[in-house]
MDAnalysis code that builds the backbone (N, CA, C; Angstrom):
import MDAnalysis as mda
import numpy as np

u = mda.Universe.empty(375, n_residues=125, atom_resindex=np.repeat(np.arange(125), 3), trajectory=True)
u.add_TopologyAttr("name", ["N", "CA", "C"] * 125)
u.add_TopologyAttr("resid", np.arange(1, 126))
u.add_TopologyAttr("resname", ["UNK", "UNK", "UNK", "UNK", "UNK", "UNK", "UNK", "UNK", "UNK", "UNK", "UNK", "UNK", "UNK", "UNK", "UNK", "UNK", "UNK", "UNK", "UNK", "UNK", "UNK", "UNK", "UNK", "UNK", "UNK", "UNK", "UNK", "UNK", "UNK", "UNK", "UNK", "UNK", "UNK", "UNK", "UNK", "UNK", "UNK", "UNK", "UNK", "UNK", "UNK", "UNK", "UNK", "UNK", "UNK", "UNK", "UNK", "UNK", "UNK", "UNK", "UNK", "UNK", "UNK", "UNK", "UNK", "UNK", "UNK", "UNK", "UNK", "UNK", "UNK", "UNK", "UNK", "UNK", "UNK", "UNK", "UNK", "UNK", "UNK", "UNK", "UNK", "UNK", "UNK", "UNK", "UNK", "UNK", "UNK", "UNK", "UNK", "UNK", "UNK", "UNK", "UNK", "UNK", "UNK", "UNK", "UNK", "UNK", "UNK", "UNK", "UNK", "UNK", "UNK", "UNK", "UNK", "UNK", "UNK", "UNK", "UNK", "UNK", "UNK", "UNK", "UNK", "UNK", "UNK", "UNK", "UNK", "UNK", "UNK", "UNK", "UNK", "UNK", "UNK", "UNK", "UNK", "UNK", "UNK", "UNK", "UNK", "UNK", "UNK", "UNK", "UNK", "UNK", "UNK"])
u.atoms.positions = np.array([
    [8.076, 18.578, -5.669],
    [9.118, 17.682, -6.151],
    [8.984, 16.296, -5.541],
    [8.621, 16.099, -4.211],
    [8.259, 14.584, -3.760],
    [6.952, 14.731, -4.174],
    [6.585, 13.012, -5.082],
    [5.715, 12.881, -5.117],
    [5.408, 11.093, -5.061],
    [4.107, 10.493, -5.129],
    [4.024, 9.205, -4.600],
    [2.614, 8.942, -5.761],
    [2.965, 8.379, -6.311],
    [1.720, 7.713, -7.511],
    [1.601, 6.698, -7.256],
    [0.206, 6.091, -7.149],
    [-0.092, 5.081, -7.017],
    [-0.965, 4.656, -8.571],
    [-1.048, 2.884, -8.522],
    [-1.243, 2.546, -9.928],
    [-1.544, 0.926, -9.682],
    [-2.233, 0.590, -10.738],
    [-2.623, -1.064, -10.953],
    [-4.071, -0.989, -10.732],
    [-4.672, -0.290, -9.791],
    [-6.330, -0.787, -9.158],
    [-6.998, -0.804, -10.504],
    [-8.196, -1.243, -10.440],
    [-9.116, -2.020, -10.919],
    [-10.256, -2.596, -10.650],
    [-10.739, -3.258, -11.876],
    [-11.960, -3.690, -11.001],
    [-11.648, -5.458, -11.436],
    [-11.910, -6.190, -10.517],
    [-11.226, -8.003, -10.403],
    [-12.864, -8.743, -9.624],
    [-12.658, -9.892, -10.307],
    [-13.561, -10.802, -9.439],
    [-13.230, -11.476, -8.308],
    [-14.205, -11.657, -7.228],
    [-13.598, -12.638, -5.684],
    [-12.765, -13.280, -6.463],
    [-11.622, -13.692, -5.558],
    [-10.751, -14.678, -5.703],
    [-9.431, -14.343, -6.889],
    [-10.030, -12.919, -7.375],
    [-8.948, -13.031, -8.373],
    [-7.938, -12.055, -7.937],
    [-6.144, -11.492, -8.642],
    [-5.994, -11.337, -7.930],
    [-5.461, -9.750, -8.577],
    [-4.351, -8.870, -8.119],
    [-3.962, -7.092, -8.424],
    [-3.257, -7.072, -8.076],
    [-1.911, -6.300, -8.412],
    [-0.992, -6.225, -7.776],
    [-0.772, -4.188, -8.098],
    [-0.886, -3.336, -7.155],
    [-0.692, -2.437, -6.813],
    [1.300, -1.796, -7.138],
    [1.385, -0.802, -7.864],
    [2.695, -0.050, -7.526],
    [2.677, 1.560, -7.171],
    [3.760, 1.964, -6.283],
    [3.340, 2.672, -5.831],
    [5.061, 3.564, -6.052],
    [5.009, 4.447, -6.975],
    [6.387, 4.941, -7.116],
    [6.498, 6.490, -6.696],
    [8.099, 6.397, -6.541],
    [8.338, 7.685, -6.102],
    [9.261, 8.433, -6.695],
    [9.040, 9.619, -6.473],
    [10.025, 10.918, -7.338],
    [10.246, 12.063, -6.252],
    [11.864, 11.902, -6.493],
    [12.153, 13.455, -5.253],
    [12.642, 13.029, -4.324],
    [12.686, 12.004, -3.632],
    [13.015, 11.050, -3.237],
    [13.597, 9.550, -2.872],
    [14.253, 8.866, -2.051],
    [14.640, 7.678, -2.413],
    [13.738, 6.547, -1.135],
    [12.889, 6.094, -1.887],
    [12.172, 5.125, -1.098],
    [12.701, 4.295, -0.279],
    [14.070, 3.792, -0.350],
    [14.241, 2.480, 0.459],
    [14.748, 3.302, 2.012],
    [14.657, 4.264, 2.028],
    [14.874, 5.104, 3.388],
    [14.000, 5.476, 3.767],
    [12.514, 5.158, 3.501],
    [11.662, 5.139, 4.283],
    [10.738, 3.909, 4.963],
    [9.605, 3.970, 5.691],
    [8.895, 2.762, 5.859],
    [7.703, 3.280, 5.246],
    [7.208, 2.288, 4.322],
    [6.302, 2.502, 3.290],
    [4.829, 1.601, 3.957],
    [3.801, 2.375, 4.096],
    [2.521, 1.916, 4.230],
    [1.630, 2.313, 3.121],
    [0.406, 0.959, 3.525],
    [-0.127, 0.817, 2.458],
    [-1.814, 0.949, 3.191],
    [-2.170, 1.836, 2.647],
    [-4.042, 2.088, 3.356],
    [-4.759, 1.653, 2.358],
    [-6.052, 1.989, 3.008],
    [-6.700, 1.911, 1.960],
    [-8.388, 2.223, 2.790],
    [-9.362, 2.776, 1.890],
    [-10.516, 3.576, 2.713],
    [-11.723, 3.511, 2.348],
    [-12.763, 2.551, 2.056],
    [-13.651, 2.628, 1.288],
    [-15.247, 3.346, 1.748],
    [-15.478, 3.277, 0.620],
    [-16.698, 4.572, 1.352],
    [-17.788, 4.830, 2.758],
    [-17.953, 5.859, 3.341],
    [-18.343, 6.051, 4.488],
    [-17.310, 5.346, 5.558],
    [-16.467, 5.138, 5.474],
    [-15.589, 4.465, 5.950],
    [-14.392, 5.061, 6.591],
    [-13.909, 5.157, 7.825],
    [-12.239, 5.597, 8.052],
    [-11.194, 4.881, 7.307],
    [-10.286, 5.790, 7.264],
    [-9.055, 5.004, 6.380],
    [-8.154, 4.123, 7.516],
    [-7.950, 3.118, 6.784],
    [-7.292, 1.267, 8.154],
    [-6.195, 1.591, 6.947],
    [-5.266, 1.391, 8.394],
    [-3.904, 0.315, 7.369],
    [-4.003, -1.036, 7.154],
    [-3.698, -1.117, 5.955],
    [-3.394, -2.221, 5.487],
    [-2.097, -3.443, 5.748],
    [-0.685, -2.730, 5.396],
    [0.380, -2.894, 5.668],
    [1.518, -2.519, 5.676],
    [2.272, -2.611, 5.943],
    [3.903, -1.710, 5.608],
    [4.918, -2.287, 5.848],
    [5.749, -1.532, 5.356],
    [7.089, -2.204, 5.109],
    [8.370, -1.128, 5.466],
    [9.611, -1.889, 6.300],
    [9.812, -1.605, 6.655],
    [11.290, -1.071, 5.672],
    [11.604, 0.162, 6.251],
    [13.347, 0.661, 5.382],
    [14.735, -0.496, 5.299],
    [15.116, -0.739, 4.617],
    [16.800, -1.170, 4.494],
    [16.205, -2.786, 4.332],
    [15.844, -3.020, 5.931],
    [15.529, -4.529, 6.262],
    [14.585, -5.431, 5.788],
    [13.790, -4.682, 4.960],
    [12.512, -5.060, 4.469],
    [11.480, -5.778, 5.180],
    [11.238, -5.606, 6.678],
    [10.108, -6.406, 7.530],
    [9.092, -5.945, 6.873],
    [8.186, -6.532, 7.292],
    [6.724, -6.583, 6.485],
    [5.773, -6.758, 7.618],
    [4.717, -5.876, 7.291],
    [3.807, -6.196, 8.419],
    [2.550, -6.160, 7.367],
    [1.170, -7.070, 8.192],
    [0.231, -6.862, 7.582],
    [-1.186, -6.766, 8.598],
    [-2.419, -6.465, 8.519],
    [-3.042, -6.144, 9.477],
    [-4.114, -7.671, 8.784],
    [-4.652, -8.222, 9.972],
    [-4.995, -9.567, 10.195],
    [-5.916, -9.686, 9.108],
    [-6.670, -8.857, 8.423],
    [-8.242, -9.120, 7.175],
    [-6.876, -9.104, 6.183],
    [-5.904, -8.620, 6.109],
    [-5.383, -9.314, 4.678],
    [-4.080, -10.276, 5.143],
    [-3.693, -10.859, 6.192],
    [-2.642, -11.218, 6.045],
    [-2.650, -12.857, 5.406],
    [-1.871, -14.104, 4.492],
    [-1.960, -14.657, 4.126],
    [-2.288, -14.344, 2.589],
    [-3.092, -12.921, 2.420],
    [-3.905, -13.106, 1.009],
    [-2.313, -11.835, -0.075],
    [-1.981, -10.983, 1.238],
    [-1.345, -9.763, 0.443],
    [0.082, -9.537, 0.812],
    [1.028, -9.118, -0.363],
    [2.303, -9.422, 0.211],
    [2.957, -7.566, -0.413],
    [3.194, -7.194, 0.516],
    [4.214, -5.952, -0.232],
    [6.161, -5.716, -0.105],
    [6.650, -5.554, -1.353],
    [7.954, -5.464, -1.321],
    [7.865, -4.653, -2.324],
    [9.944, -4.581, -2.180],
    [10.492, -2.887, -2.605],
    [11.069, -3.714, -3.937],
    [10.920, -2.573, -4.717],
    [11.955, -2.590, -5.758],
    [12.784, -1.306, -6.233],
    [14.020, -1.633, -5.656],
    [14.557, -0.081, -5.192],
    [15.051, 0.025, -6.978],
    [15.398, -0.325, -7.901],
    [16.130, -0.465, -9.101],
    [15.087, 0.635, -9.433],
    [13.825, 0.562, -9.318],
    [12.421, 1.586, -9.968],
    [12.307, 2.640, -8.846],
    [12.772, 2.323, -7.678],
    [12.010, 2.832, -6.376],
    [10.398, 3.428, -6.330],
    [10.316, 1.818, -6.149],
    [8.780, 1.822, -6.371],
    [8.601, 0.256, -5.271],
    [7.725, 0.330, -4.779],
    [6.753, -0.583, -3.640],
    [5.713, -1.327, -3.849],
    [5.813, -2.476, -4.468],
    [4.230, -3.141, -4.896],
    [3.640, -4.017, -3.446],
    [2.125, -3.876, -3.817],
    [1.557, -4.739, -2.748],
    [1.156, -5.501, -3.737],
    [1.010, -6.996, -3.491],
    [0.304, -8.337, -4.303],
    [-0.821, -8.562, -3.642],
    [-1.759, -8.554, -4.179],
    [-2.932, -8.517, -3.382],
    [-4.175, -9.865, -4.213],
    [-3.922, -11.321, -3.490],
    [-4.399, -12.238, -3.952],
    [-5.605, -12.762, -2.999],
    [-6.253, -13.580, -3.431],
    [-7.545, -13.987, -3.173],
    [-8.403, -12.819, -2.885],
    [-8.685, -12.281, -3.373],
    [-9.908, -10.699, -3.145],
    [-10.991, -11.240, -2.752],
    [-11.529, -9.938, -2.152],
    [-12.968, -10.379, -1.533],
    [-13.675, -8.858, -1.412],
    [-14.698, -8.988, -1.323],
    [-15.555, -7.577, -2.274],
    [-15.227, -6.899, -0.686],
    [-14.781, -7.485, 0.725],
    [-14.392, -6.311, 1.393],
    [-13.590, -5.546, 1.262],
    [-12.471, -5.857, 0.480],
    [-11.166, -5.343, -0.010],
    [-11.082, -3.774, -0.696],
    [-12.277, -4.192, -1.157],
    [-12.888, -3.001, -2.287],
    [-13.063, -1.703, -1.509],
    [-12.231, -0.600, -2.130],
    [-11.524, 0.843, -1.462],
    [-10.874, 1.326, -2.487],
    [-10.386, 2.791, -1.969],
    [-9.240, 3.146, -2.558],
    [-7.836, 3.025, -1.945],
    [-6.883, 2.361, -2.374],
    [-5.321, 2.567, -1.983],
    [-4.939, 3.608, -1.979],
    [-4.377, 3.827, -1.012],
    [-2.937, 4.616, -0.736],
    [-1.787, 4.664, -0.204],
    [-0.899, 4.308, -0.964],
    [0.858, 4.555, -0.171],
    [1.148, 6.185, 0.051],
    [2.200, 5.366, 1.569],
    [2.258, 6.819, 1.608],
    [3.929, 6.328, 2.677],
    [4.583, 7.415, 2.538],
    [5.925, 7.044, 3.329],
    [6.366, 7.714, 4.404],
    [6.986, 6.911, 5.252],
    [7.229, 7.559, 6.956],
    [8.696, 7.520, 6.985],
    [9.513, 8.635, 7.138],
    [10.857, 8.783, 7.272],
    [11.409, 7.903, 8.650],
    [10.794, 7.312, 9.261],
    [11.167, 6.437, 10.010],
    [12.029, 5.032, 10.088],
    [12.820, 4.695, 10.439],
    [13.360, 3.544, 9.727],
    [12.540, 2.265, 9.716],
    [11.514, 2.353, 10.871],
    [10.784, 0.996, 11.147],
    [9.493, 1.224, 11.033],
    [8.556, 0.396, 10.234],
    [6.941, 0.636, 10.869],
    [6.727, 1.102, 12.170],
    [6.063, 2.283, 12.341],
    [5.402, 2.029, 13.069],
    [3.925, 2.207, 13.991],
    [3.291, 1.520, 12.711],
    [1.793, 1.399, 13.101],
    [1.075, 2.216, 11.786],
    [-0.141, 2.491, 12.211],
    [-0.918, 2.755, 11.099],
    [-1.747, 4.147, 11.650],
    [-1.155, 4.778, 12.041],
    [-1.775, 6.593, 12.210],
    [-1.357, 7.637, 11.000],
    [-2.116, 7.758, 10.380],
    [-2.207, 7.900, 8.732],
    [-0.927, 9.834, 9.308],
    [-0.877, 10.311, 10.740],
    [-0.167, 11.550, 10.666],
    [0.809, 10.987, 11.064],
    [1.228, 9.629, 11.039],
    [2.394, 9.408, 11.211],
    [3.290, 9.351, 9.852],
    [2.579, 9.604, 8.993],
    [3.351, 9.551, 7.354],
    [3.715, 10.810, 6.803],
    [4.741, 10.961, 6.022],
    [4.994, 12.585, 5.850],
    [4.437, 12.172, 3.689],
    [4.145, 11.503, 3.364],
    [3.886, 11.773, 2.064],
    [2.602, 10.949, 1.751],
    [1.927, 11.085, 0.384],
    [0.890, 10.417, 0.356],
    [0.803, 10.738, -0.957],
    [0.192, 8.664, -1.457],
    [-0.242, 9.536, -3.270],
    [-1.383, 9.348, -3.367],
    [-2.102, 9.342, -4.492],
    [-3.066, 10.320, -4.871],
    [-4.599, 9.016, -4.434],
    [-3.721, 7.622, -4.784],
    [-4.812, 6.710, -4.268],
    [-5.095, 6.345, -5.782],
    [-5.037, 5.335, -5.382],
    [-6.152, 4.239, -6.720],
    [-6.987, 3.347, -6.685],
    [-8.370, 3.055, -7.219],
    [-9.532, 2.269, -7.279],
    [-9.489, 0.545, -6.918],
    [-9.662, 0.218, -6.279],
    [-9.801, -1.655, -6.495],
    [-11.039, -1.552, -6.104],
    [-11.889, -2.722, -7.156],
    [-13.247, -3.228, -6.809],
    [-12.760, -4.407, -7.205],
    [-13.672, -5.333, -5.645],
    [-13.712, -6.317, -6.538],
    [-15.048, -6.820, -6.052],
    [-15.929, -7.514, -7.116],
    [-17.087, -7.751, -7.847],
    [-17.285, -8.490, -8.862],
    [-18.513, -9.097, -9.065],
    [-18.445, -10.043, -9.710],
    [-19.343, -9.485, -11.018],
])
């Protein structure tokens, strides 16, 4: 019954830009802190960023900050990340995933109790 879909990835050229949603069922998102990974091949999975319950803080990890912005839209309860100026490092699969916690905190992928399924971004020219 909880579940977490993720959606938008693609394939985009440098510089262009995606915006990621990430919705939920079974659940009510704005009571959690929502992170955003992402893992590309041979690769460990890095957080990206997250966001925080009620207050909406935002955190982002330094290779995307300036380029990517994530907020709630509780009306859908659903979480988009904006993800502008791309760069073929970017290129992974996403995944949101949500921490019953009220605040970020940090990016230890067992610190999350849900996870969706992940979606494609390339970007390439």
């Amino acid at each position: 019954q909880v579940q977490l879909v993720e959606s938008g990835g693609g394939l985009v050229q440098p510089g262009g830009s995606l915006t990621l949603s990430c919705a939920a069922s079974g659940f009510t998102l704005d009571y959690y802190a929502i992170g955003w990974f992402r893992q590309a091949p041979g690769k460990e999975r890095e957080g990206v960023s997250c966001v925080s319950a009620s207050d909406g803080t935002t955190y982002y990890v330094d290779s995307v900050k300036g380029r990517f912005t994530v907020s709630r839209d509780n009306a859908k309860n659903t979480v988009h990340l904006q993800m502008n100026s791309l760069k073929p490092e970017d290129t992974a699969v996403y995944y949101c995933a949500a921490d019953s916690a009220y605040y970020c905190q940090g990016y230890d992928p067992y610190e999350y109790d849900y996870w969706g399924q992940g979606t494609q971004v390339t970007v390439s020219s």
